[in-house]
N, C-alpha and C positions, 0 to 999 in steps of 0.2 A: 134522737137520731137526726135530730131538724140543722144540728151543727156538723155532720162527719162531713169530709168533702178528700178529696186526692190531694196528700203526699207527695210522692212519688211515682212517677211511671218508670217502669223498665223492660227493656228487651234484650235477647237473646240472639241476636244472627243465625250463631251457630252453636248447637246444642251443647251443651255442656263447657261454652266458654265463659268469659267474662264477661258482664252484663254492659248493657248501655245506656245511661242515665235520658230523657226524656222532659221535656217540657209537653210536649202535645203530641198526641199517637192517634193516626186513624186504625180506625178497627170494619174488619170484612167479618163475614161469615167464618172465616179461618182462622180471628184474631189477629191481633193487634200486626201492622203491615212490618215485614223483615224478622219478622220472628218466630226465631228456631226452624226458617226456611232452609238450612243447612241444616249436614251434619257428618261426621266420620265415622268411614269405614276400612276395616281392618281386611288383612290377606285370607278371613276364615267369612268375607260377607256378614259380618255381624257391625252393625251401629257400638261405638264406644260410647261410654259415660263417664264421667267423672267418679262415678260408685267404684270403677275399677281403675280408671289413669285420671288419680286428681289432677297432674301436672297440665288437665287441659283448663283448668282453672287459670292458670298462667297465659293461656292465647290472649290476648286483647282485638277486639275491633273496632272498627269506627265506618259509618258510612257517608262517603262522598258522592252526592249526585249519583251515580250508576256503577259504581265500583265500590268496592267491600274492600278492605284494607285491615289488615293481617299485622300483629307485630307484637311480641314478649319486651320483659323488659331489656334482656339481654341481647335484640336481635334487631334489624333493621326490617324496615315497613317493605309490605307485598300487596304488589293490589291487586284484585281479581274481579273483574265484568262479572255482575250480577245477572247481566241478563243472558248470557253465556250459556248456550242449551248443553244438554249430556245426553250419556247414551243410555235404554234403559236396561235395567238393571233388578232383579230379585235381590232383598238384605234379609237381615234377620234384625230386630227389633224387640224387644223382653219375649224371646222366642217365639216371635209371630213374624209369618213372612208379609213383610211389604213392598209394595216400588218404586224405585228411587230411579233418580240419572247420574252417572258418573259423571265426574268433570274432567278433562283430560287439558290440567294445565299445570303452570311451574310451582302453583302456590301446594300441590301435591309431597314437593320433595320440600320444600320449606315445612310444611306440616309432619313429614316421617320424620327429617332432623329433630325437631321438639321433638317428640315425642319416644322417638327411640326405635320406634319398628315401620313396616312399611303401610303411610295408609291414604285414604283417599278422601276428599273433598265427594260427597253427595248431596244433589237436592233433593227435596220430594216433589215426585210425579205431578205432573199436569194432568197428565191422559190418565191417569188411573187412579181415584182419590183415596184416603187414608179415612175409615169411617170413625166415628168414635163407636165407641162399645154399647152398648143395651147394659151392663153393669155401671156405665158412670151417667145411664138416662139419654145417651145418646139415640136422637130420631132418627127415619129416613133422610138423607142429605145433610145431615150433619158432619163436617169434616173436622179435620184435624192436620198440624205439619208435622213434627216431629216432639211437641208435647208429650207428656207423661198420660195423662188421660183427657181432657178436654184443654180448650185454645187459651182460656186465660185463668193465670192464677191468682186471687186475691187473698192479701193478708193485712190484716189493722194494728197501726204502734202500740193499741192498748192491751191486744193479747200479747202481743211481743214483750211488755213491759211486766205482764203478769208472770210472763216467764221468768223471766232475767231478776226478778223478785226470789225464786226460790233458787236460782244460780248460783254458785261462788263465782265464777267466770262469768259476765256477760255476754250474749250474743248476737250479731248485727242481724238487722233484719234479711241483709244477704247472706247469711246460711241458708234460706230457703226461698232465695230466688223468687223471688212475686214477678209478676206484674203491676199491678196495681196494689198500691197500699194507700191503707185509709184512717185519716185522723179524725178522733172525734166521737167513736162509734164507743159503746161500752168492750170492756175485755170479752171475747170469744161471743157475742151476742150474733159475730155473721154463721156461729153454726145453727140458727135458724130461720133463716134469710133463707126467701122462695123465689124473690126476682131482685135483681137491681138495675137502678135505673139513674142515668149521669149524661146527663145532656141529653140531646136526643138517641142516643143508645140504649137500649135495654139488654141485659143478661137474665135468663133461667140459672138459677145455683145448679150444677151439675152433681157435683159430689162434695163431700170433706176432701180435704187433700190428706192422704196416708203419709206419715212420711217413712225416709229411710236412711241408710249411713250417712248419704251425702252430707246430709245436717250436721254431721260429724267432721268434715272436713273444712277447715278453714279458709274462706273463698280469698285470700289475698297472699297467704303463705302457702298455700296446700299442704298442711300438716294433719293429720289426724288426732282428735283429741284422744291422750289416752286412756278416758274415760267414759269414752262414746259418750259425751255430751253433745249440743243438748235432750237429745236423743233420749238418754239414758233418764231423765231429770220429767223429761213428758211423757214417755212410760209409767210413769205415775201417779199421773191424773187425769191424761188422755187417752188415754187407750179405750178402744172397744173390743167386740169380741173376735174383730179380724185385724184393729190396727191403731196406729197410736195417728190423731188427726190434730193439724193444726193450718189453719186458711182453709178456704174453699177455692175448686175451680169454677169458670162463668162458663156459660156456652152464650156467645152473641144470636141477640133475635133482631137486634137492628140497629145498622150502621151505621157511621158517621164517626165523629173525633171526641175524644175525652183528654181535659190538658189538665195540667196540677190547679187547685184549688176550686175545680168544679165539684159542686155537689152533689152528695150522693143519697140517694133516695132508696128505700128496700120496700119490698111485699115479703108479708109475715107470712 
């Protein structure tokens, strides 16, 4: 373990879009900063995913100083103030109600076009926080933005590799959206990893990460494999008795910055 260190960093703006390549990311209590602090909501109050409109795989963003910037391959750039308060708001979330703020601006009608129907730009609440679950070991004061289950997700090239070993098709590490990936570590050895630790930051391992169709969808074409790979292929040999695991999530115990090639240290 004395050689793994950081890969790659990535984030997520906004939920279910296209990811954003990273040299150095500070990380809060909440995970890694600007990410997955958005996200869209449809005319029924419900958050979308890419589980059900991969074509948000197709949004691209980038962030400039104080504005977020919006734009597909097909479409011309939006920018939209980050710091830009909204109104609050009850959503539905994997059928859990949470609180968001609407944004009431033009990159609204920009986001219905993509997409096809009418929907909205929301953040998650300031005033009202998002807990994590007691199912993924989440404490008192442990938050969350709009993640799956806790704030960061970590996955290593060597289980990636172990996969793509029993493949016909191989898979990029972005079919399942990490955060943090890590070189160096043996194949699948972080599903027993109890802390890590990378610079001055420490993470608690919160859970495996379950996974689900997304994995199945092709994060640069948005096609759906018609084999629900690799999905189909980790079903397998990962599965447990409620779900097929591949990365763990982190929950941050202490902040500061992690950049590519910093080392990574784990408690067994």
């Amino acid at each position: 373990m004395s050689k793994a260190a950081i890969s790659h960093l990535f984030i997520y703006p906004v939920k279910s879009t296209f990811r954003i390549s990273l040299t150095v990311s500070e990380v809060n209590n909440k995970g890694f900063k600007n990410d997955r602090i958005f996200a869209i909501l449809n005319r029924q109050r419900q958050i979308i995913t890419a589980r059900e409109h991969p074509q948000l795989f197709a949004i691209k963003t980038r962030l400039d100083n104080d504005k977020l910037i919006f734009q597909t391959d097909a479409d011309t750039a939006i920018e939209y103030p980050i710091a830009q308060q909204g109104t609050a708001q009850n959503a539905i979330l994997f059928n859990s109600s949470i609180h968001v703020e609407t944004i009431q601006h033009k990159v609204n009608n920009w986001l219905s076009d993509v997409l096809g129907e009418s929907v909205q730009l929301v953040r998650m609440s300031e005033a009202q926080h998002r807990s994590i679950k007691p199912k993924y070991n989440g404490k008192a004061g442990d938050y969350i933005q709009f993640q799956d289950a806790a704030p960061i997700h970590l996955l290593s090239t060597s289980s990636l590799r172990a996969l793509n070993e029993k493949l016909d098709q191989p898979v990029s590490i972005h079919h399942f959206r990490p955060n943090i990936v890590v070189e160096g570590s043996e194949a699948f050895a972080e599903d027993h990893w109890k802390q890590v630790i990378i610079g001055e930051c420490a993470f608690d391992v919160a859970v495996k990460t379950a996974r689900c169709t997304m994995t199945t969808i092709h994060p640069e074409t948005q096609t759906i494999h018609h084999q629900q790979e690799p999905l189909r292929t980790l079903s397998t040999f990962r599965r447990t008795d409620k779900s097929v695991n591949f990365g763990i999530y982190l929950i941050p115990r202490q902040s500061g910055w992690v950049e590519v090639g910093d080392s990574v240290r784990v408690v067994l």
